[in-house]
Backbone bond lengths (Angstrom), bond angles and torsions (degrees), N, CA, C in turn:
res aa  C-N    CA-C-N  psi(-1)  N-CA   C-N-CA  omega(-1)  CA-C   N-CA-C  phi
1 X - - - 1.447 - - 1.522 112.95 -
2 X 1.348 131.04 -0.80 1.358 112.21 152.27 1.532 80.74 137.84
3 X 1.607 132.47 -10.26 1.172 118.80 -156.50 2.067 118.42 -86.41
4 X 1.161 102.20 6.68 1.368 109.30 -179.64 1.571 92.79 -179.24
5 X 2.210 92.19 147.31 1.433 91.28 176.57 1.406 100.19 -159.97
6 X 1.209 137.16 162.01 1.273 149.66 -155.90 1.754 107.77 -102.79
7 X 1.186 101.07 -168.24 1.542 103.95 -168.65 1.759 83.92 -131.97
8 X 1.775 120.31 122.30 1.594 91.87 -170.45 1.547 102.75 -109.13
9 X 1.485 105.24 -5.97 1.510 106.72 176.59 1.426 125.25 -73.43
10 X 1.391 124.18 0.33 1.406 154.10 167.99 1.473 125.85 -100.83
11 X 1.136 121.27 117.74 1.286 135.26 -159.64 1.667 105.30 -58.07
12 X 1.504 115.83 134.79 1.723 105.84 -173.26 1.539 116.49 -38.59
13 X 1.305 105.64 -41.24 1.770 98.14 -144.12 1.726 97.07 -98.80
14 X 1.513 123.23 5.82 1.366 115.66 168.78 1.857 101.37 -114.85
15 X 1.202 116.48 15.00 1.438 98.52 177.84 1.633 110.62 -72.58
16 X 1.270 132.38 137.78 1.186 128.32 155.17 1.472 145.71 -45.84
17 X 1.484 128.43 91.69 1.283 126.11 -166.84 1.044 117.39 -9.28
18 X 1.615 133.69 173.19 1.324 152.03 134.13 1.341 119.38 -51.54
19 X 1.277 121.60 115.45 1.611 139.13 -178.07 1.486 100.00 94.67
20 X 0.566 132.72 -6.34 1.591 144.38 -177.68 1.382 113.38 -72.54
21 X 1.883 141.68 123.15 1.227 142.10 119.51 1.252 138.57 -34.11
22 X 1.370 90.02 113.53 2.448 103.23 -164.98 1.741 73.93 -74.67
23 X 1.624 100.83 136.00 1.496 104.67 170.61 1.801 100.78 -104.59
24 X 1.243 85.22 126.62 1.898 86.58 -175.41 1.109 132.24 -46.13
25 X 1.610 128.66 -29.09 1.483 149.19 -175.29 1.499 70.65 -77.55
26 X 1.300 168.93 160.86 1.149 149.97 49.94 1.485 102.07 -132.60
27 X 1.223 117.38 145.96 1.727 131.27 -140.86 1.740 79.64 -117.04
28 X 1.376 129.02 138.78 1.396 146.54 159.46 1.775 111.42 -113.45
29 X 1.151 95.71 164.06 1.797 109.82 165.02 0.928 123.49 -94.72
30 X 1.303 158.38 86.69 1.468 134.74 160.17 1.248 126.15 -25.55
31 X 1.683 112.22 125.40 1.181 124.28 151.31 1.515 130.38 -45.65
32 X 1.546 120.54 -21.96 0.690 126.84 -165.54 2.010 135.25 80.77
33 X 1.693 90.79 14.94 1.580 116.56 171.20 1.079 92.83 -140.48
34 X 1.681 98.83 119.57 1.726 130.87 -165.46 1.464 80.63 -100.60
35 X 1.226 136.60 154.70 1.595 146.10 156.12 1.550 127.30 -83.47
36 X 1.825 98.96 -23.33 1.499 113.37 -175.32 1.761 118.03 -145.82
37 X 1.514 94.62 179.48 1.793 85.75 -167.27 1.262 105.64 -64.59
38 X 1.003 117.66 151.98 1.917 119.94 166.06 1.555 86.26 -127.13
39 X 1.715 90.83 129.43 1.691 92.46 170.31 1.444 106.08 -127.74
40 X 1.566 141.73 15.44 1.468 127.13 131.64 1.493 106.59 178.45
41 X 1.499 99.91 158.34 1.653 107.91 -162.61 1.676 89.47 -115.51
42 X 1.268 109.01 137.75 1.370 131.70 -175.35 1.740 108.48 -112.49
43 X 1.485 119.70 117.80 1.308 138.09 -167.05 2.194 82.08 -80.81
44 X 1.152 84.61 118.68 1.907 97.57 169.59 1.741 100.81 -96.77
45 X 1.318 105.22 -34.07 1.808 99.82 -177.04 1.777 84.50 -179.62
46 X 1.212 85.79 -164.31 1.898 97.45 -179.93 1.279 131.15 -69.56
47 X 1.375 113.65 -8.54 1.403 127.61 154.48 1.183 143.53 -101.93
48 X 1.420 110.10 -37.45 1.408 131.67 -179.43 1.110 107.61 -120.99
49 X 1.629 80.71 137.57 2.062 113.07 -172.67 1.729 101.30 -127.73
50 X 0.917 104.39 157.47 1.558 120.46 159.61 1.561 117.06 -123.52
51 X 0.652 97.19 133.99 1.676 101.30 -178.31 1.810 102.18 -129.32
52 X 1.697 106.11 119.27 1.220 124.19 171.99 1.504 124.04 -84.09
53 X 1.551 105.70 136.64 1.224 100.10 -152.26 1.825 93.47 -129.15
54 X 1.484 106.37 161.21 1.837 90.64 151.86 1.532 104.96 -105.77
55 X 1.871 114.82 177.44 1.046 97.03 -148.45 0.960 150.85 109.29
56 X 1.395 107.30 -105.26 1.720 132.22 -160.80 1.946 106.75 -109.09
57 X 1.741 95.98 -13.48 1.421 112.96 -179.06 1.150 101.15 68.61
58 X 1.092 136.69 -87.03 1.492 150.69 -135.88 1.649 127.95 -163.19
59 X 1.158 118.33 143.34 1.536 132.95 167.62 1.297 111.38 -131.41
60 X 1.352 99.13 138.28 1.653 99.06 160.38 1.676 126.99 -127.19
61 X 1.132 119.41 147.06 1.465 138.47 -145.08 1.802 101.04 -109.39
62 X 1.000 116.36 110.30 1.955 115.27 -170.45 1.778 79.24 -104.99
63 X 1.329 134.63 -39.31 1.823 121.57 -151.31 1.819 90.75 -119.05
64 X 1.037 127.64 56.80 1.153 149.66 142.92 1.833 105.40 69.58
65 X 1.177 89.67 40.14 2.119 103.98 -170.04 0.970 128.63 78.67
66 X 1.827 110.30 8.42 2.101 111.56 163.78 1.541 109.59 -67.12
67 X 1.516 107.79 -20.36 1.657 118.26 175.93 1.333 120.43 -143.53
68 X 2.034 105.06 153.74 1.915 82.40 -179.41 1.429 79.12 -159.72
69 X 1.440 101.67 159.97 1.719 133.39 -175.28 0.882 138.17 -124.61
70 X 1.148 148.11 158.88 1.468 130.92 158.08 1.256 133.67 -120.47
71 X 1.313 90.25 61.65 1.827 129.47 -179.07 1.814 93.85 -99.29
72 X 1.013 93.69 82.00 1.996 128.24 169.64 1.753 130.30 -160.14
73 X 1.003 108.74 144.34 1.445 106.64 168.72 1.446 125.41 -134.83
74 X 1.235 140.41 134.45 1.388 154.84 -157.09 1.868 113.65 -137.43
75 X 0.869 120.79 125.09 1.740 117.89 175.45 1.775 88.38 -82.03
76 X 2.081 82.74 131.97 1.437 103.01 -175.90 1.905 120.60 59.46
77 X 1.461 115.43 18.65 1.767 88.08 -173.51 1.728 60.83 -134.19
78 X 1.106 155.69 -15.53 1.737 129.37 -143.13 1.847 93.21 -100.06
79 X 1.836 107.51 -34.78 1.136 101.17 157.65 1.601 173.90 -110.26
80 X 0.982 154.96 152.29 1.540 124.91 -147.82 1.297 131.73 -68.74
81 X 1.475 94.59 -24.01 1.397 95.00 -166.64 2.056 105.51 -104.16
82 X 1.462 106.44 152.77 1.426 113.96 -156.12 1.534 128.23 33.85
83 X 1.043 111.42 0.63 1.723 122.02 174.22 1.784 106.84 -88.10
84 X 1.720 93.82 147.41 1.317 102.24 160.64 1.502 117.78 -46.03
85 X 1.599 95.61 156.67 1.739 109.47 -161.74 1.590 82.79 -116.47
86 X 1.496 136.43 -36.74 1.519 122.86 -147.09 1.580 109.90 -113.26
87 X 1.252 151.22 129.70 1.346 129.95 131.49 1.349 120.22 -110.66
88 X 2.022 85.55 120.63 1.200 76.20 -173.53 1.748 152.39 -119.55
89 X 1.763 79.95 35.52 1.591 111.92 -172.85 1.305 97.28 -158.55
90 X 1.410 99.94 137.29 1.583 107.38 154.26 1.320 124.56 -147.81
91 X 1.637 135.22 128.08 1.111 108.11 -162.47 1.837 104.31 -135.61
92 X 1.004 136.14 -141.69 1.299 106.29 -141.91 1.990 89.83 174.57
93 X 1.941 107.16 76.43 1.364 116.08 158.39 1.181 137.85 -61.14
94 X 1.505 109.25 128.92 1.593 107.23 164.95 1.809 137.21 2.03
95 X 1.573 95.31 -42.39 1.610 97.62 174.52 1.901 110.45 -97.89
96 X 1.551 95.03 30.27 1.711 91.24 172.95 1.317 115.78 92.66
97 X 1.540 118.09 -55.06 1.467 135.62 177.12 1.680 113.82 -24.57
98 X 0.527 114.71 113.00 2.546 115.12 170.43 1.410 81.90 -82.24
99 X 1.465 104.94 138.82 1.300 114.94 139.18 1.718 111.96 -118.11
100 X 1.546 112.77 179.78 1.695 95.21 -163.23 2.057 88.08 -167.73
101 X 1.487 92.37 131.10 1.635 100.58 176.78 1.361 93.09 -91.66
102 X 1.494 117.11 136.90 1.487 110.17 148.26 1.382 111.64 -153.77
103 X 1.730 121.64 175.71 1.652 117.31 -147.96 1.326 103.76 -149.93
104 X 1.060 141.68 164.39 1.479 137.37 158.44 1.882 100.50 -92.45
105 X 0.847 124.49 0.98 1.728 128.07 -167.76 2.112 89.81 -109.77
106 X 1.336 111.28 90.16 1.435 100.68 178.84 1.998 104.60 -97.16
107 X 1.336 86.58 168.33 1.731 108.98 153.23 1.970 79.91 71.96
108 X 1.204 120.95 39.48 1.623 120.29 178.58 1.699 94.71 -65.31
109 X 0.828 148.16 28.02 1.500 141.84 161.45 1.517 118.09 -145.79
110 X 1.555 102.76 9.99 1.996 89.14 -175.16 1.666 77.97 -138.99
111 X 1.297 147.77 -24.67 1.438 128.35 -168.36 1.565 107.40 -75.38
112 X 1.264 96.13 143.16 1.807 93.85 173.27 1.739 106.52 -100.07
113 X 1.156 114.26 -1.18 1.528 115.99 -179.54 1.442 114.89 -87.28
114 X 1.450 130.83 -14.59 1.391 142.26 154.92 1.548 115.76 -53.60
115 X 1.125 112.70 116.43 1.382 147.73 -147.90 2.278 100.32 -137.12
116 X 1.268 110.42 138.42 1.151 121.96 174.45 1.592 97.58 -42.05
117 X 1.175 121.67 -71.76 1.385 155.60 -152.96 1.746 84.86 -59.33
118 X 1.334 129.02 -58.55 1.429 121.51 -166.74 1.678 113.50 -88.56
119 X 1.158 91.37 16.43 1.946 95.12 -176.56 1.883 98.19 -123.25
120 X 1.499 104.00 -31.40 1.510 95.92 172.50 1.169 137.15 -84.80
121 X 1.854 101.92 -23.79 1.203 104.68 -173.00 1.759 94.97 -111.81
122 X 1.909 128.62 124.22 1.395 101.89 -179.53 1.881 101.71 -82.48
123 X 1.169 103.76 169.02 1.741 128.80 177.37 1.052 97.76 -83.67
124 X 1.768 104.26 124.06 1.422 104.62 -172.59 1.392 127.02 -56.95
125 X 1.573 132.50 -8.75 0.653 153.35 -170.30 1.763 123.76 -68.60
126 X 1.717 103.42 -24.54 1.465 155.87 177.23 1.332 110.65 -112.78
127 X 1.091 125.13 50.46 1.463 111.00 -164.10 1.990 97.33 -67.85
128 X 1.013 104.78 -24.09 1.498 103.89 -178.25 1.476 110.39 -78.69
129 X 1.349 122.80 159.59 1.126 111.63 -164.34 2.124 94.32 -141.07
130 X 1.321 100.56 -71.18 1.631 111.20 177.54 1.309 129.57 -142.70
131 X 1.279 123.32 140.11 1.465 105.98 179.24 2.002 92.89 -163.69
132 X 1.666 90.30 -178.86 1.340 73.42 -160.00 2.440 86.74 -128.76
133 X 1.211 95.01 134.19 1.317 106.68 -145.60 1.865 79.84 -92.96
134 X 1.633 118.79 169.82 1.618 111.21 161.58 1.920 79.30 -153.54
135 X 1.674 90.73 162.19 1.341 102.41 173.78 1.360 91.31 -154.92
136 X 1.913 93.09 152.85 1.779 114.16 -166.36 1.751 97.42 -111.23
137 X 1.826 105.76 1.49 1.892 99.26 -174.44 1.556 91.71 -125.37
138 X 1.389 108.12 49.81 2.075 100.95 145.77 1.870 89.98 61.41
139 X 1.403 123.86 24.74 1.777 119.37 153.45 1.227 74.74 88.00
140 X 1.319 149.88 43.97 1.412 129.68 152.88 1.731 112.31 -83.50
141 X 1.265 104.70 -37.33 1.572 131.46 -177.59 1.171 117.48 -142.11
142 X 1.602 114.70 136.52 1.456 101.16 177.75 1.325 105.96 -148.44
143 X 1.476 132.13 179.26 1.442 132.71 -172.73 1.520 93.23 -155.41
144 X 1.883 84.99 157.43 1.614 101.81 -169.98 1.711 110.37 -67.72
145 X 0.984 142.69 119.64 1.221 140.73 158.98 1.466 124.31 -74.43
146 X 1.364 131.07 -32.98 1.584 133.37 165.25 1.805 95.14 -162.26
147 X 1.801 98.66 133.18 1.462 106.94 164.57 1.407 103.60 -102.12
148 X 1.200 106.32 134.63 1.924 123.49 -161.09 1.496 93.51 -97.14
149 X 1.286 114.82 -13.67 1.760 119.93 -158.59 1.464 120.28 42.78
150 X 1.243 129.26 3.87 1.597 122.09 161.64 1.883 107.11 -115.92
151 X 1.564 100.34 -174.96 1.279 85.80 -161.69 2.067 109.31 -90.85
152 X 1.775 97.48 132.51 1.373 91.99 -162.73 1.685 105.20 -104.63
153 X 1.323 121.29 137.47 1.357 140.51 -133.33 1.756 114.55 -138.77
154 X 0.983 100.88 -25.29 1.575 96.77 177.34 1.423 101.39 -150.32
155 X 1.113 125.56 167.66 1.525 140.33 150.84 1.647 126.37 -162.41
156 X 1.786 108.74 159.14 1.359 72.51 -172.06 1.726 84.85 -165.41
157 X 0.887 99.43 -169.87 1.861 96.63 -155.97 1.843 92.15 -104.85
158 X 1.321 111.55 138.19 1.853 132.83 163.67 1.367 92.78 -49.02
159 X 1.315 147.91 111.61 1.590 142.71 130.80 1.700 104.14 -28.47
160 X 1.107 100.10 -50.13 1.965 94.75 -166.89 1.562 95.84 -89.39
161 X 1.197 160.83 -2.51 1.166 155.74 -174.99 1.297 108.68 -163.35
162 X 1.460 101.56 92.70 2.023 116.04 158.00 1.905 102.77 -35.31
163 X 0.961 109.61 -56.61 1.436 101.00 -150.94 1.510 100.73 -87.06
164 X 1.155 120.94 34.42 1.663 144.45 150.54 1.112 145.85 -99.87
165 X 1.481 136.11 94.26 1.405 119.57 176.41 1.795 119.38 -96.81
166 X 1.538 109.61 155.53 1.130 97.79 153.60 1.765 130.35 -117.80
167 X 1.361 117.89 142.07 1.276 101.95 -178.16 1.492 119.09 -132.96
168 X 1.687 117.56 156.70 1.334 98.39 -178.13 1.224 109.50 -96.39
169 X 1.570 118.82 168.23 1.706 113.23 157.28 1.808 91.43 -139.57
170 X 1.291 75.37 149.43 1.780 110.63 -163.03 2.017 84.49 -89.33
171 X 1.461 120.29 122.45 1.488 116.89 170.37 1.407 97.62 177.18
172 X 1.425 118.18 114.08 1.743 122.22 174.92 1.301 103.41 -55.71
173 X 1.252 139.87 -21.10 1.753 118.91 167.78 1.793 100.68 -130.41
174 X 1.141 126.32 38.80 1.738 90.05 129.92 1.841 87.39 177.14
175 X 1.741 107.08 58.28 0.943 122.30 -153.36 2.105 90.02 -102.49
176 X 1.272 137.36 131.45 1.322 122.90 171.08 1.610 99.90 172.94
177 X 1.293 90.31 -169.71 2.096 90.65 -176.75 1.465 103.92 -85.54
178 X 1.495 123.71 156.99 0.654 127.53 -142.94 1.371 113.51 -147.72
């Protein structure tokens, strides 16, 4: 009847009791039932991945994606309240560096309730909207590198120039790559 319930995307025998604090450094298995969108996992080196999520933001992978955690930190995405909910790219240049789009405006390709009006203007409630985050520890930590103020959605590395990114932002007037 609704009065207790499990975690089912987590393998039985590592879920964390009842009354109990999930300590973030601590690495789980997937069951193999994700709860939310994951829209791409970024190779940091031969072990560690990050995989961007909405939501849940992010996981990161130390044993090459048999396990993942959320032993990371981000200004504005690590917490719930007025912070971005989505990242939803991250990718990972020649000199090591991640860079990573993320938005408070999630699921910009599967919601049918996204409206011009709710992607241009954010709810004050969101005062943040997009920006584009980089980290020098493999997505362990990261910091804002430019807030675009609309919602930012893709990015992706110059083939002819490392020290180039491109990114999109989602906005009916002055929405394009960037």
């Amino acid at each position: 009847g609704g009065d207790s319930w499990v975690a089912l995307e987590i393998l039985p025998e590592e879920r964390t009791p009842p009354d109990h604090s999930v300590a973030v450094d601590h690495s789980f298995h997937s069951s193999g039932l994700e709860d939310d969108s994951l829209w791409y996992i970024t190779w940091a080196d031969e072990q560690t991945l990050f995989a961007s999520y909405t939501d849940i933001k992010g996981a990161i992978s130390d044993s090459g994606g048999s396990s993942w955690s959320f032993d990371w930190t981000a200004p504005n995405l690590t917490s719930t309240a007025n912070g971005f909910n989505t990242m939803f790219m991250c990718v990972r240049a020649p000199s090591g560096l991640m860079y990573a789009a993320v938005s408070s405006v999630h699921d910009m390709y599967m919601s049918t309730h996204l409206t011009d009006d709710t992607i241009d203007t954010p709810p004050s409630s969101h005062p943040l909207i997009g920006q584009v985050l980089v980290s020098a520890t493999k997505g362990r930590s990261w910091t804002t590198l430019h807030d675009l103020g609309k919602p930012t959605v893709w990015i992706s590395l110059d083939p002819t120039n490392s020290s180039r990114l491109f990114v999109s932002v989602a906005n009916s007037l002055v929405g394009g790559v960037y």
